[in-house]
SETIMI-882661 format. One record per residue: residue number from 1; z, y, x of N, C-alpha, C, CB in turn. Coordinates in nm, 4 decimals. Each point is the difference from the previous one (the first is absolute). Glycine has a CB too. Example, Ala and Ser with C-alpha at 12.3 -4.5 7.8 and 13.67 -1.06 7.14 Angstrom:
<recs>
{num = 1, nz = 0.7800, ny = -0.5690, nx = 1.3190, caz = 0.0000, cay = 0.1190, cax = -0.0890, cz = 0.0000, cy = 0.1200, cx = 0.0900, cbz = 0.1246, cby = -0.1173, cbx = -0.1892};
{num = 2, nz = -0.1966, ny = 0.2223, nx = 0.1542, caz = 0.0060, cay = 0.1190, cax = 0.0820, cz = 0.0730, cy = 0.1090, cx = -0.0770, cbz = -0.2145, cby = -0.0628, cbx = 0.1184};
</recs>
This chain:
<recs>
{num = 1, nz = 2.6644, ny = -1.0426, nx = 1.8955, caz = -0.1374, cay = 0.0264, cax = -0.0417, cz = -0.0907, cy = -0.1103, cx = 0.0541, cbz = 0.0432, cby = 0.2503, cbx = -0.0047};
{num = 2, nz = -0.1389, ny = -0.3204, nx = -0.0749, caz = -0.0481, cay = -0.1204, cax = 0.0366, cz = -0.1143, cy = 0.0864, cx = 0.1266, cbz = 0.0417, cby = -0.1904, cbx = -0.2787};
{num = 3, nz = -0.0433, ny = 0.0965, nx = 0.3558, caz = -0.1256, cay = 0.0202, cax = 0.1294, cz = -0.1642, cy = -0.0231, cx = -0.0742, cbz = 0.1903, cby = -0.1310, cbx = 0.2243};
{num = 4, nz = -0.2363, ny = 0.2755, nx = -0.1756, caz = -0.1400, cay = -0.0039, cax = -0.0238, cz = -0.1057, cy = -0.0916, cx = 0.0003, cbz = 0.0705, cby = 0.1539, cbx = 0.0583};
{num = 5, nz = -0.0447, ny = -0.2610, nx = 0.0501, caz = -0.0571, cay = -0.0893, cax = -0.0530, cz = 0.0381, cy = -0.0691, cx = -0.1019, cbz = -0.0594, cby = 0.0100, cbx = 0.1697};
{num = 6, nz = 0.1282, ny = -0.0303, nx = -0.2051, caz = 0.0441, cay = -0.0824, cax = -0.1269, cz = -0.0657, cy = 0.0543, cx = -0.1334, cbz = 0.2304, cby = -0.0476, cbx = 0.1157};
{num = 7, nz = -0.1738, ny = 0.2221, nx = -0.1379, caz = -0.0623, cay = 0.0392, cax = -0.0899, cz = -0.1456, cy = -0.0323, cx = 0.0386, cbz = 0.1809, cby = 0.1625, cbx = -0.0655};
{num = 8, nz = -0.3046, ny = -0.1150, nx = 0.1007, caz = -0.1266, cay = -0.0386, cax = -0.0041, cz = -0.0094, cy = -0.1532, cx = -0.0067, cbz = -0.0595, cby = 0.2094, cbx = 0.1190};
{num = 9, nz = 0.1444, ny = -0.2832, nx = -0.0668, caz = -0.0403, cay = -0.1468, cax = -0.0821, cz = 0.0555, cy = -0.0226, cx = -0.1545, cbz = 0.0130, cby = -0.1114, cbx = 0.2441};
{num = 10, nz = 0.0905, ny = 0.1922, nx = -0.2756, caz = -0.0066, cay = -0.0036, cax = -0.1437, cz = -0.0762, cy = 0.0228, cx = -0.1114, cbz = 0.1352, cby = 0.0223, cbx = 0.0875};
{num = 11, nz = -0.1883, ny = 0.1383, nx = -0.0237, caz = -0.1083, cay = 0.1130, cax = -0.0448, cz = -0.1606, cy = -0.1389, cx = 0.0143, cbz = 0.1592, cby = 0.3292, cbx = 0.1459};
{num = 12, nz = -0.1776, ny = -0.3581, nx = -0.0617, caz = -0.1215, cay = -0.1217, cax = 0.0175, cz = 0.0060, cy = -0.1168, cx = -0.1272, cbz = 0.0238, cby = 0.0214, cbx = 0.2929};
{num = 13, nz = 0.1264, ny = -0.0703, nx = -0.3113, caz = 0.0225, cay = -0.1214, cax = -0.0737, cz = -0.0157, cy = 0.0617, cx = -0.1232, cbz = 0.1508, cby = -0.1412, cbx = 0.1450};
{num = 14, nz = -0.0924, ny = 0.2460, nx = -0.2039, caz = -0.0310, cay = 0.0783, cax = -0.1295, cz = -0.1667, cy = 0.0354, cx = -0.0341, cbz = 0.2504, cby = 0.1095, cbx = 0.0485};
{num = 15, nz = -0.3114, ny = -0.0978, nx = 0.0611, caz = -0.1410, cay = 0.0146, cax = -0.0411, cz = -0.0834, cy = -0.1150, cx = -0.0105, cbz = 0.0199, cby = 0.1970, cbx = 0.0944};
{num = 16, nz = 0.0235, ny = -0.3173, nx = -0.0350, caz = -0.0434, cay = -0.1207, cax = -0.0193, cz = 0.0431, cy = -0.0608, cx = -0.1547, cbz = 0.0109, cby = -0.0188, cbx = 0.2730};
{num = 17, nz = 0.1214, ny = 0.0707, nx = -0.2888, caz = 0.0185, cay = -0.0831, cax = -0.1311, cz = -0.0293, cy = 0.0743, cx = -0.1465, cbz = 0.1833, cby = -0.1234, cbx = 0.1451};
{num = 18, nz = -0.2570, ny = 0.1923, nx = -0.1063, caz = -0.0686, cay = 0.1230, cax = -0.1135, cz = -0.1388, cy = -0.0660, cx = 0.0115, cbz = 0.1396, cby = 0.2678, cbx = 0.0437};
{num = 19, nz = -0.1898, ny = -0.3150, nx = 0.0720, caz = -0.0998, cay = -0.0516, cax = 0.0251, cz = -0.0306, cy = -0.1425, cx = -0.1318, cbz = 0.0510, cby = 0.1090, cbx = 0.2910};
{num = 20, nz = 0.0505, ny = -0.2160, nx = -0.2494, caz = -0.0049, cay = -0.0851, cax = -0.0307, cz = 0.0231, cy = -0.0249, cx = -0.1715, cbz = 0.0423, cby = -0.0189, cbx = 0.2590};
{num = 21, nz = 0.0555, ny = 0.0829, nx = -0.2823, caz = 0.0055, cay = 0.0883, cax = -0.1795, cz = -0.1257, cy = 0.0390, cx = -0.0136, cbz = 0.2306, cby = 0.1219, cbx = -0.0151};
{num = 22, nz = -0.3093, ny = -0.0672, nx = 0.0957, caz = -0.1131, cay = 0.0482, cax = -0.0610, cz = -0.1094, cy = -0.0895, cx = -0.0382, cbz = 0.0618, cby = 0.1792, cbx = 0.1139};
{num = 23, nz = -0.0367, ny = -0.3108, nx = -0.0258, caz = -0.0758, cay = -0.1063, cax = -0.0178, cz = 0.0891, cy = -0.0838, cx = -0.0877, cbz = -0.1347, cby = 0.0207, cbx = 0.2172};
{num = 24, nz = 0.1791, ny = -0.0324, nx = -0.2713, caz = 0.0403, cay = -0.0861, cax = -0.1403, cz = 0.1389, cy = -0.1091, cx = 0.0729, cbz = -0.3170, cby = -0.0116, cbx = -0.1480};
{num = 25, nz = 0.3860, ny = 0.0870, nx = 0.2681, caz = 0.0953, cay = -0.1126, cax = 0.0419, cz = 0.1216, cy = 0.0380, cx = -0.0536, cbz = -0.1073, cby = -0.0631, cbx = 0.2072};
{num = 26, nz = 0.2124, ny = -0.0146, nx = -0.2090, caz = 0.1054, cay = 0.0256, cax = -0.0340, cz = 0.1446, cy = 0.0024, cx = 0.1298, cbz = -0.1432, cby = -0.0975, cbx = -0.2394};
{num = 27, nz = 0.2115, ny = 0.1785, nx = 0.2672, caz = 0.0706, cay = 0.0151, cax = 0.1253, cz = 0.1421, cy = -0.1007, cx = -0.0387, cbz = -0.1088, cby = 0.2834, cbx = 0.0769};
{num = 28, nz = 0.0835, ny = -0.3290, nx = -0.0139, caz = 0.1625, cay = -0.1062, cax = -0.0271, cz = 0.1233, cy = 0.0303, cx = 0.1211, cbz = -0.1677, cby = -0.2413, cbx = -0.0969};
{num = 29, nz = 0.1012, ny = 0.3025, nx = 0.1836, caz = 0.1184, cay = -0.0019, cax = 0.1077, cz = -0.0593, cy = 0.1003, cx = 0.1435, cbz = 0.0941, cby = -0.2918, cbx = -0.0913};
{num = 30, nz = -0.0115, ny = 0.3831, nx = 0.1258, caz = 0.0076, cay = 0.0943, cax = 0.1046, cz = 0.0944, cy = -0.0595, cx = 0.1314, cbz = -0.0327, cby = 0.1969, cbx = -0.1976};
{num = 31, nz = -0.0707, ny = -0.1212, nx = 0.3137, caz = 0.0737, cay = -0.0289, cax = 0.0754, cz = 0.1108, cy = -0.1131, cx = 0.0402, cbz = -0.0859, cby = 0.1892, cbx = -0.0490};
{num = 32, nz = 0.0806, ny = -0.2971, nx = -0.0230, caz = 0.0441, cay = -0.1346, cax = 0.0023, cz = 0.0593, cy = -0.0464, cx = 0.1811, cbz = -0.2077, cby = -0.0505, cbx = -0.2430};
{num = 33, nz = 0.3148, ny = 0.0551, nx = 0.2218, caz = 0.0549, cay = -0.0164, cax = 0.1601, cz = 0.0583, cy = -0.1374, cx = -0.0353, cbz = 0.0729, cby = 0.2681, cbx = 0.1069};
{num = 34, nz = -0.1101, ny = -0.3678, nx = 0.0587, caz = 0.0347, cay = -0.1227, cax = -0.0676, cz = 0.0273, cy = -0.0311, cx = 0.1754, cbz = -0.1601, cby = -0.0680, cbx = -0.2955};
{num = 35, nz = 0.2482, ny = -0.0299, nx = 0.3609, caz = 0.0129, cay = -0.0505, cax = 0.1090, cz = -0.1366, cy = 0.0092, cx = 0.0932, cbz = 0.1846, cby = -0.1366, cbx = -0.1212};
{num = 36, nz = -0.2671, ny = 0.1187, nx = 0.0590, caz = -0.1064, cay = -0.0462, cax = 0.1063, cz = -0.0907, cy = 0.1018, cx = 0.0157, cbz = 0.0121, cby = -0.2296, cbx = -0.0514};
{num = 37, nz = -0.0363, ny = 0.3769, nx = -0.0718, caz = -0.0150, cay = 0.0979, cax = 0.0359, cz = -0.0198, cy = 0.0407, cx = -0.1214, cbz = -0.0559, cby = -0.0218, cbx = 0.2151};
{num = 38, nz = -0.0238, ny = 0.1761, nx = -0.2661, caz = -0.0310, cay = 0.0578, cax = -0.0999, cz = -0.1443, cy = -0.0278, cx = -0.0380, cbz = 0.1756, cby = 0.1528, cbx = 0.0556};
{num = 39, nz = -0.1508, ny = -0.1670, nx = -0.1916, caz = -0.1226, cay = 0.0546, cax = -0.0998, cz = -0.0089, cy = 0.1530, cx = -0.0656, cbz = 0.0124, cby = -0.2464, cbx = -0.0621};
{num = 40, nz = -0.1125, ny = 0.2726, nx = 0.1160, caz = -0.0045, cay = 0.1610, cax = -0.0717, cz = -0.0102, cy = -0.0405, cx = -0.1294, cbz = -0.1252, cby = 0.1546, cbx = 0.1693};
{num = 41, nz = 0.0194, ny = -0.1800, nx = -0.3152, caz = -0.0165, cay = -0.0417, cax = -0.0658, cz = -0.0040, cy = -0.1402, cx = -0.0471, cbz = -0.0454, cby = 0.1893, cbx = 0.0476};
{num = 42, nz = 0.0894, ny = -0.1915, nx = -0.1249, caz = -0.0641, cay = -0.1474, cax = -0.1066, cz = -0.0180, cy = 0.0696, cx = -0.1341, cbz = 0.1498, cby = -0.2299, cbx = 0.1047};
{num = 43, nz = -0.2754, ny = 0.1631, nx = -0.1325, caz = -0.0784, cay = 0.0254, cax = -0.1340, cz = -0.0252, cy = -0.1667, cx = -0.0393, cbz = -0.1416, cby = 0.2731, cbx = 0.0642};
{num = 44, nz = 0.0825, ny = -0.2387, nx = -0.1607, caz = -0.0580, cay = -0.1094, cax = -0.1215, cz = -0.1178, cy = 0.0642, cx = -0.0912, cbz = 0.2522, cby = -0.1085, cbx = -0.0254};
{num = 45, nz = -0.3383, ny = 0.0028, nx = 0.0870, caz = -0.1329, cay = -0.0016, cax = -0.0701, cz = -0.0690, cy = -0.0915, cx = -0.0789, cbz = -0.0058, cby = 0.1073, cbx = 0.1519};
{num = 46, nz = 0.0162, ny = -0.1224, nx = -0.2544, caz = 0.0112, cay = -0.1472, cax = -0.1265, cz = 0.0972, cy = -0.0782, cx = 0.0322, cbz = -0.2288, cby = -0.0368, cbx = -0.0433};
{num = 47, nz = 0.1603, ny = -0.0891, nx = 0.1081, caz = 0.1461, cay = -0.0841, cax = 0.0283, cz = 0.0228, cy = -0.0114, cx = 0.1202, cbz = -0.0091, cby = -0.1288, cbx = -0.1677};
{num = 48, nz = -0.0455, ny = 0.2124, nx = 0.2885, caz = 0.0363, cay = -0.0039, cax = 0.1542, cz = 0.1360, cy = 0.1299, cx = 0.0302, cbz = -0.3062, cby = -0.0867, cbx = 0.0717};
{num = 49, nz = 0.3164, ny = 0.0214, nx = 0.0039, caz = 0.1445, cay = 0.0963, cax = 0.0760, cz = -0.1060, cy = 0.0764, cx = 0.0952, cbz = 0.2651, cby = -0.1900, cbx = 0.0204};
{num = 50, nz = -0.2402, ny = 0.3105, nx = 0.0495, caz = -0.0916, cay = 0.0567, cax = 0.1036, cz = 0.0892, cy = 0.0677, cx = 0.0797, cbz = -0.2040, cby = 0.0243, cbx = -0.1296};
{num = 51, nz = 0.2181, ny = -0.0865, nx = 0.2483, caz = 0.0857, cay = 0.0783, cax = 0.0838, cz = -0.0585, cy = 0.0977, cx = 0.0698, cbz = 0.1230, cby = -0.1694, cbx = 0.0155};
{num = 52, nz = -0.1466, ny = 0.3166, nx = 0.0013, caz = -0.0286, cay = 0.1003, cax = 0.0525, cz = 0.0587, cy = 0.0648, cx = 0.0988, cbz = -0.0689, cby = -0.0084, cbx = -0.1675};
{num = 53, nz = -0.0142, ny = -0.0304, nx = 0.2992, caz = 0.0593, cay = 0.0729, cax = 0.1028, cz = -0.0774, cy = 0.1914, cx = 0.0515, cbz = 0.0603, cby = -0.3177, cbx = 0.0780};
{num = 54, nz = 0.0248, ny = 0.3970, nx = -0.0861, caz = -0.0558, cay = 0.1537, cax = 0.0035, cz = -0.0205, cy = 0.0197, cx = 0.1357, cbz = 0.1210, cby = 0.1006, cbx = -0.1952};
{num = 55, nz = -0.2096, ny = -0.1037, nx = 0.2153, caz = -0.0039, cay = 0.1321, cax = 0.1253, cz = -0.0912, cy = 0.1446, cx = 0.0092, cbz = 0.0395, cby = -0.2142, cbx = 0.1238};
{num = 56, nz = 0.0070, ny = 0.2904, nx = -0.0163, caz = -0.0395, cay = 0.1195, cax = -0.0515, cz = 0.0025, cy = 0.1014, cx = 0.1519, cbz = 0.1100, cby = -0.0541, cbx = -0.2885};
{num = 57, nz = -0.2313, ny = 0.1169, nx = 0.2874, caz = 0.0195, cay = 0.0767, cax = 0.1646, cz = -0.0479, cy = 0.1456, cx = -0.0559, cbz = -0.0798, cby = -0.2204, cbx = 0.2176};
{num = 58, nz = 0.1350, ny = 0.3535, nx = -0.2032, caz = -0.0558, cay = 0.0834, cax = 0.0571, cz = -0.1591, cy = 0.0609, cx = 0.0700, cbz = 0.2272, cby = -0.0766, cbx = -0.0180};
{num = 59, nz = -0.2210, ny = -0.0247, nx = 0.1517, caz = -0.1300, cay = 0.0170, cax = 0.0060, cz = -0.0526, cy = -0.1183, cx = 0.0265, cbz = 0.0141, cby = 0.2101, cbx = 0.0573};
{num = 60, nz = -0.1812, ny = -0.2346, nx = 0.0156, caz = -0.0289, cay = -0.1006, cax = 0.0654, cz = 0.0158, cy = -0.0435, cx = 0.1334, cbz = -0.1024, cby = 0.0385, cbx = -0.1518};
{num = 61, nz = 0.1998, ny = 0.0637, nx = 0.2304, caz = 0.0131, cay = -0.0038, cax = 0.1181, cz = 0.0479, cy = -0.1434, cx = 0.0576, cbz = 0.0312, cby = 0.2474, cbx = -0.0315};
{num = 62, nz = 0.0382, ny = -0.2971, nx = -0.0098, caz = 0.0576, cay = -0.1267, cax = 0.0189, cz = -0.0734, cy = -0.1399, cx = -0.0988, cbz = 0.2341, cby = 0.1688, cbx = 0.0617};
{num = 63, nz = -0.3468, ny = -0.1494, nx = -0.0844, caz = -0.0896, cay = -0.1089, cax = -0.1078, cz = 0.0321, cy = 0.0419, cx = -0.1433, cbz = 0.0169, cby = -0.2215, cbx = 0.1581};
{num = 64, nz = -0.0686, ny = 0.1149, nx = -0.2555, caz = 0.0192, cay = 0.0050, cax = -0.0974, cz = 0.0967, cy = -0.0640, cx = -0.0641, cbz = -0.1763, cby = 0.0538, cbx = 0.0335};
{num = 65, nz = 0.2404, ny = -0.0293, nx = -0.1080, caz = 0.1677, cay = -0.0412, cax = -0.0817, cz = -0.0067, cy = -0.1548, cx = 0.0606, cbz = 0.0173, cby = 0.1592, cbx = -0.2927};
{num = 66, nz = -0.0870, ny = -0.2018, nx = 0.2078, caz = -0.0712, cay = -0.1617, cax = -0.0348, cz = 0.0564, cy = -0.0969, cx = 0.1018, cbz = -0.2428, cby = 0.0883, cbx = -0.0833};
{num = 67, nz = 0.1823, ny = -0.0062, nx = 0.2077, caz = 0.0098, cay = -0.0420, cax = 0.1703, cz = 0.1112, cy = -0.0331, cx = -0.0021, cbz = -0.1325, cby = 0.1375, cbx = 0.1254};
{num = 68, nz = 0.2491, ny = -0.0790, nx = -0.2001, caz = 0.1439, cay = 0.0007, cax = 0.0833, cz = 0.0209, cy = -0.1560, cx = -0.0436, cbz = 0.1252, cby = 0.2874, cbx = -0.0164};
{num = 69, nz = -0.1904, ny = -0.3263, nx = -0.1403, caz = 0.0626, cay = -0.1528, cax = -0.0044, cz = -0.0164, cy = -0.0671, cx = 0.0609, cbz = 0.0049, cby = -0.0051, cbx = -0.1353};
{num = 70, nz = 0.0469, ny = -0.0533, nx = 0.2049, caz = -0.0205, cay = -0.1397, cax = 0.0801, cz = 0.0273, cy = -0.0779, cx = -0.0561, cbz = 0.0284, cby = 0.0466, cbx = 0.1635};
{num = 71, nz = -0.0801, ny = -0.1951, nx = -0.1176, caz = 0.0218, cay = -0.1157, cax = -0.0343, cz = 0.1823, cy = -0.0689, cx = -0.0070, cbz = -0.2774, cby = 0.0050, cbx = 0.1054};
{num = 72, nz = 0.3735, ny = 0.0394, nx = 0.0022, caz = 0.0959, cay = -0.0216, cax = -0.0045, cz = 0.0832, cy = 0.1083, cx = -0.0919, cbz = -0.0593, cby = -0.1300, cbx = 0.2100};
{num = 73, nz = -0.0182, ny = 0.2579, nx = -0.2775, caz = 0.0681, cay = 0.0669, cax = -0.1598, cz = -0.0332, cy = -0.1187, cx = -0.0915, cbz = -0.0565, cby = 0.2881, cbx = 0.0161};
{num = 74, nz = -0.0859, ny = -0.3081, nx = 0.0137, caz = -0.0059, cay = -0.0860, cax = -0.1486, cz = 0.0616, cy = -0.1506, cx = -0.0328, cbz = -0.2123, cby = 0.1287, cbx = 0.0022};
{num = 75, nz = 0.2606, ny = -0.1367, nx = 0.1431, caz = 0.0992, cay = -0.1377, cax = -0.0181, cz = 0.1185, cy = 0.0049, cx = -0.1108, cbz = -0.0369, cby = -0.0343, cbx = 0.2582};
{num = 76, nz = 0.1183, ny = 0.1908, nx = -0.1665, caz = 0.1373, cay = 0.0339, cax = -0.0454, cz = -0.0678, cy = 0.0221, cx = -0.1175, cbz = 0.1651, cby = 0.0973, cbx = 0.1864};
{num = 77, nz = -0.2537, ny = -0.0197, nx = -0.2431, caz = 0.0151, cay = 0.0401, cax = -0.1575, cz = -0.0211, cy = -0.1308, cx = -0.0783, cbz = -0.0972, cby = 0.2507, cbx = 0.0246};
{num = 78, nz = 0.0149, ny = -0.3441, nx = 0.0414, caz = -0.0172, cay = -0.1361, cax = -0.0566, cz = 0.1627, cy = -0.0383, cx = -0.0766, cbz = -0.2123, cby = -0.0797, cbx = 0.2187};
{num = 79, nz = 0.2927, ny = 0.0426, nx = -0.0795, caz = 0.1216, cay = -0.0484, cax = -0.0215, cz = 0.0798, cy = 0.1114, cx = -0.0423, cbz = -0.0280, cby = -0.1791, cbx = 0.1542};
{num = 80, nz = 0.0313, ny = 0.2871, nx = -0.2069, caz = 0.0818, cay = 0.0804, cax = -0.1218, cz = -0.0585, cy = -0.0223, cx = -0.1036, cbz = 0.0723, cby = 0.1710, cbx = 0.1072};
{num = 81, nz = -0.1703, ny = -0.1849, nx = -0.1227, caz = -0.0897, cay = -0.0169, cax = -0.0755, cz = 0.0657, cy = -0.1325, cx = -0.1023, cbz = -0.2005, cby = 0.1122, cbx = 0.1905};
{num = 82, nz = 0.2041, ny = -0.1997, nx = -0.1076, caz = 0.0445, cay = -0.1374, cax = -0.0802, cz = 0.1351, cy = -0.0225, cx = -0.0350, cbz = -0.1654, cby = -0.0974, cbx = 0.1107};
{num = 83, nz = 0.2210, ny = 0.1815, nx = 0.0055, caz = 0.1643, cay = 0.0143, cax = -0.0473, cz = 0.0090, cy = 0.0817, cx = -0.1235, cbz = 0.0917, cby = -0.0019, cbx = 0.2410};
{num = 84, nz = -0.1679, ny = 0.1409, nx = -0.2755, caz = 0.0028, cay = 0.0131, cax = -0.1441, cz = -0.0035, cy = -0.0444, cx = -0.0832, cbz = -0.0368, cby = 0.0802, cbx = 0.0459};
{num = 85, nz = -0.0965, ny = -0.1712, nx = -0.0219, caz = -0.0508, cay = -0.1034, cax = -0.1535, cz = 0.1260, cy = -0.0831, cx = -0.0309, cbz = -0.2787, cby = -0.0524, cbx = 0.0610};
{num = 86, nz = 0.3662, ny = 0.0066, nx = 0.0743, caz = 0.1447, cay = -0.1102, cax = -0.0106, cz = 0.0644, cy = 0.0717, cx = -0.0772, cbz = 0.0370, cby = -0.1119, cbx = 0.2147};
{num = 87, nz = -0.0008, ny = 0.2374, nx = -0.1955, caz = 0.1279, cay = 0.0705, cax = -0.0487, cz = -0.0398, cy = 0.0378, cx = -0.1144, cbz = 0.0976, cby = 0.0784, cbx = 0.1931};
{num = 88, nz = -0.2069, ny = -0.0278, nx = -0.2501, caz = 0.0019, cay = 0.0434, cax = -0.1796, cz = -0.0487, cy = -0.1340, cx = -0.0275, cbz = -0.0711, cby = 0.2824, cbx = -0.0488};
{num = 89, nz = 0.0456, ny = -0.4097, nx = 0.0706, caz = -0.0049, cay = -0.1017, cax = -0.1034, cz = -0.1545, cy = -0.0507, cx = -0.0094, cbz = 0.2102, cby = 0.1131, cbx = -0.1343};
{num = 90, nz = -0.2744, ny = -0.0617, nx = 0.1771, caz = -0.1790, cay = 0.0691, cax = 0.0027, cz = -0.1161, cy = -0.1110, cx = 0.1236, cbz = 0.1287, cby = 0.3372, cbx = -0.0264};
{num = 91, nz = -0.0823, ny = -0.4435, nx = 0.0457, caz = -0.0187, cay = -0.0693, cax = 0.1034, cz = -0.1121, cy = -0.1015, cx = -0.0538, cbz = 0.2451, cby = 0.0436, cbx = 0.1075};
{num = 92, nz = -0.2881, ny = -0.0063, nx = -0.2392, caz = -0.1015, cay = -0.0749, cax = -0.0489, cz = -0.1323, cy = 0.0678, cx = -0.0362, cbz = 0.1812, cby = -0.1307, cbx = -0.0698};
{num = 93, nz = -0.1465, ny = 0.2662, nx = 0.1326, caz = -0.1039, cay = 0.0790, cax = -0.0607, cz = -0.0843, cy = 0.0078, cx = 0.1584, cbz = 0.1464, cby = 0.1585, cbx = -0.2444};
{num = 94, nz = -0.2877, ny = -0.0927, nx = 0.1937, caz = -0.0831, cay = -0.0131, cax = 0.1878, cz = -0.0007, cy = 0.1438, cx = 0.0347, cbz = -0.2062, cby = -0.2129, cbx = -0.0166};
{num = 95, nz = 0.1994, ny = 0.2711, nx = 0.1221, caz = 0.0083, cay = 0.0827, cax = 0.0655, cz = -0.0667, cy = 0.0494, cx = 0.1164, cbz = 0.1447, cby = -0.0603, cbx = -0.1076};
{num = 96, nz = -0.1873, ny = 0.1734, nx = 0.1399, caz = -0.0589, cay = 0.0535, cax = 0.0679, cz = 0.0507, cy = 0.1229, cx = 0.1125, cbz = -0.1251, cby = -0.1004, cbx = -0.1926};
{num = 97, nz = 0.0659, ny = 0.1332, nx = 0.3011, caz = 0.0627, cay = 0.1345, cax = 0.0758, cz = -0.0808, cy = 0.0594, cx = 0.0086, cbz = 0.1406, cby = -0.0539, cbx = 0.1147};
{num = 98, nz = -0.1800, ny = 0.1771, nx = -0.1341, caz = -0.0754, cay = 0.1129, cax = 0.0013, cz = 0.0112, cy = 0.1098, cx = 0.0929, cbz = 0.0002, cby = -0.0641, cbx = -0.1979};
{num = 99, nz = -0.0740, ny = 0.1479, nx = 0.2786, caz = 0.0317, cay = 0.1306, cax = 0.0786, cz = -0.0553, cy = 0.1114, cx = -0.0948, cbz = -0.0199, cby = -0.1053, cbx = 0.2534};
{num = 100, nz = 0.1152, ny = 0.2128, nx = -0.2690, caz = -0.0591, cay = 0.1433, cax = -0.0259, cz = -0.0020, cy = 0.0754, cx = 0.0759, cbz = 0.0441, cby = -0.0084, cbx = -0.1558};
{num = 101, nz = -0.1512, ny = 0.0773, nx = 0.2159, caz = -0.0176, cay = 0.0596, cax = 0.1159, cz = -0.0100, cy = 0.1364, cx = -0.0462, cbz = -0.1027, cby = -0.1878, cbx = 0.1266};
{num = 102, nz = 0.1775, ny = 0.3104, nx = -0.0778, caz = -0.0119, cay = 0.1218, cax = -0.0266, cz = -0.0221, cy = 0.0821, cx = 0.1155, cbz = 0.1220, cby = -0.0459, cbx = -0.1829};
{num = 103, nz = -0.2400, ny = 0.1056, nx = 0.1666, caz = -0.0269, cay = 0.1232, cax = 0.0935, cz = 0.0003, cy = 0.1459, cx = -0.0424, cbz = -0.1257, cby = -0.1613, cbx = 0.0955};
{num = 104, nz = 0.2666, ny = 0.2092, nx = -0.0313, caz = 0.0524, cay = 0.1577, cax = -0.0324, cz = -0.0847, cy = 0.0740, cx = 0.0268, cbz = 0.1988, cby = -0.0166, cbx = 0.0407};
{num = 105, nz = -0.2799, ny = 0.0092, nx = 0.0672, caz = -0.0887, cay = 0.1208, cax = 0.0499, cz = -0.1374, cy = 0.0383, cx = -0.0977, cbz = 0.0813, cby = -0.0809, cbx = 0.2557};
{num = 106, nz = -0.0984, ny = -0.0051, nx = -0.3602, caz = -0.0664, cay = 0.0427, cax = -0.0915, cz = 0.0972, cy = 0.0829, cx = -0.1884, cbz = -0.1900, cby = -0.2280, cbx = 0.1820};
{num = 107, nz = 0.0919, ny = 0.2901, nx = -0.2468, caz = 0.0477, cay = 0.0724, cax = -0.0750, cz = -0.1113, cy = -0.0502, cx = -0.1092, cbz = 0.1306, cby = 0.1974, cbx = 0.1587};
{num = 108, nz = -0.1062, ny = -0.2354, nx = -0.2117, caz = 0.1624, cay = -0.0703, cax = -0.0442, cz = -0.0243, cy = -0.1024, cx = 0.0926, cbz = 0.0655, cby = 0.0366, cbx = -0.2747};
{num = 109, nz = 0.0769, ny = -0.1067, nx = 0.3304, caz = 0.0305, cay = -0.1261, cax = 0.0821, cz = -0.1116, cy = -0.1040, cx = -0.0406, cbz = 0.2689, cby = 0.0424, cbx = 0.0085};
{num = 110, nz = -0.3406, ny = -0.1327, nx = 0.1018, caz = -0.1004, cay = -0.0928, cax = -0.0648, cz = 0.1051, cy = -0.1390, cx = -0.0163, cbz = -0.2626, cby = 0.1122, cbx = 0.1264};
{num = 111, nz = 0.2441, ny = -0.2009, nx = -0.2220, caz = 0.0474, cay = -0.0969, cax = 0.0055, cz = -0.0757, cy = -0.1114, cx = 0.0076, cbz = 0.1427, cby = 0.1121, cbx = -0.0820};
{num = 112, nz = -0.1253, ny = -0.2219, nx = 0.1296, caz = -0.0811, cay = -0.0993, cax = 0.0175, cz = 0.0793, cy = -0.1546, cx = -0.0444, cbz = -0.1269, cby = 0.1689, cbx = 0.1974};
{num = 113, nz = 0.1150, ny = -0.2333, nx = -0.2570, caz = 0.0773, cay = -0.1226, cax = -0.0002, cz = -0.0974, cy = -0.1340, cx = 0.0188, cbz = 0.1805, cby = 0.1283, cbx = -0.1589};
{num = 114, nz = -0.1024, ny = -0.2077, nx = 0.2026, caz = -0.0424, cay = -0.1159, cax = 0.0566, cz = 0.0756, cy = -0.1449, cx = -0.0721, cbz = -0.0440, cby = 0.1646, cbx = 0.2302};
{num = 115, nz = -0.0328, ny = -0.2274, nx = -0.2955, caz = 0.0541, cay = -0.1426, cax = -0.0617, cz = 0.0008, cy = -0.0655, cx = 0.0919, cbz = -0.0703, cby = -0.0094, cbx = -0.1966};
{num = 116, nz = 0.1789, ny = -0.0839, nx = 0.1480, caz = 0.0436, cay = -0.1552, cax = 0.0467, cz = -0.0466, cy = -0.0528, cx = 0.1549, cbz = -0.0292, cby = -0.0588, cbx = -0.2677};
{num = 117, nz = 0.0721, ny = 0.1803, nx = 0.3005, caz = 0.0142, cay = 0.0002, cax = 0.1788, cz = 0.1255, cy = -0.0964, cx = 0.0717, cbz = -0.0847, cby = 0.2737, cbx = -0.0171};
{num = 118, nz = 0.1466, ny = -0.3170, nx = -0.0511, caz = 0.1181, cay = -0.1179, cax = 0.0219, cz = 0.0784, cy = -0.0765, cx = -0.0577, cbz = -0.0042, cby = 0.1006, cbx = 0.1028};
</recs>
């Protein structure tokens, strides 16, 4: 049985990518596991790739989602990031990283997203 955290980061990534459908993106790739680490999402928005990193808390006890990225996530997602574009062929197209920030303790969950943060 997968560990609870896992499910709620799934349950988080599913509400982000309902999110992003809702805004006119197209999902090209889940959970993308690559040497240097994971991409929760990749979408496509006209002709950009958008790599989407999820996060998601319960409450505010520990800050806000957002907080958790650091500068050394947005490295690693950088460099999965580019190792994707290598591996589907896609290395000419421009690209962006994005945060979706989800807060459970509201009803419905608030979401917040953040462009081209890396």
């Amino acid at each position: 049985m997968p560990h609870a955290r896992r499910l709620f980061g799934d349950a988080s990534e599913l509400l982000a990518e309902a999110y992003l459908v809702e805004r006119g993106y197209k999902i090209l790739d889940r959970q993308f596991l690559t040497r240097v680490g994971e991409i929760d999402l990749v979408a496509e928005l006209g002709d950009e790739i958008v790599f989407v990193e999820v996060k998601a808390r319960h409450t505010d006890e520990f800050g806000y989602p957002e907080e958790a990225v650091t500068k050394a996530k947005l490295r690693k997602i950088a460099s999965a990031a580019e190792l994707y574009l290598r591996l589907k062929g896609l290395t000419e197209r421009s690209f962006r990283v994005d945060v979706i920030a989800i807060e459970h303790q509201f009803d419905p969950p608030r979401i917040t997203m953040f462009e081209a943060v890396g």
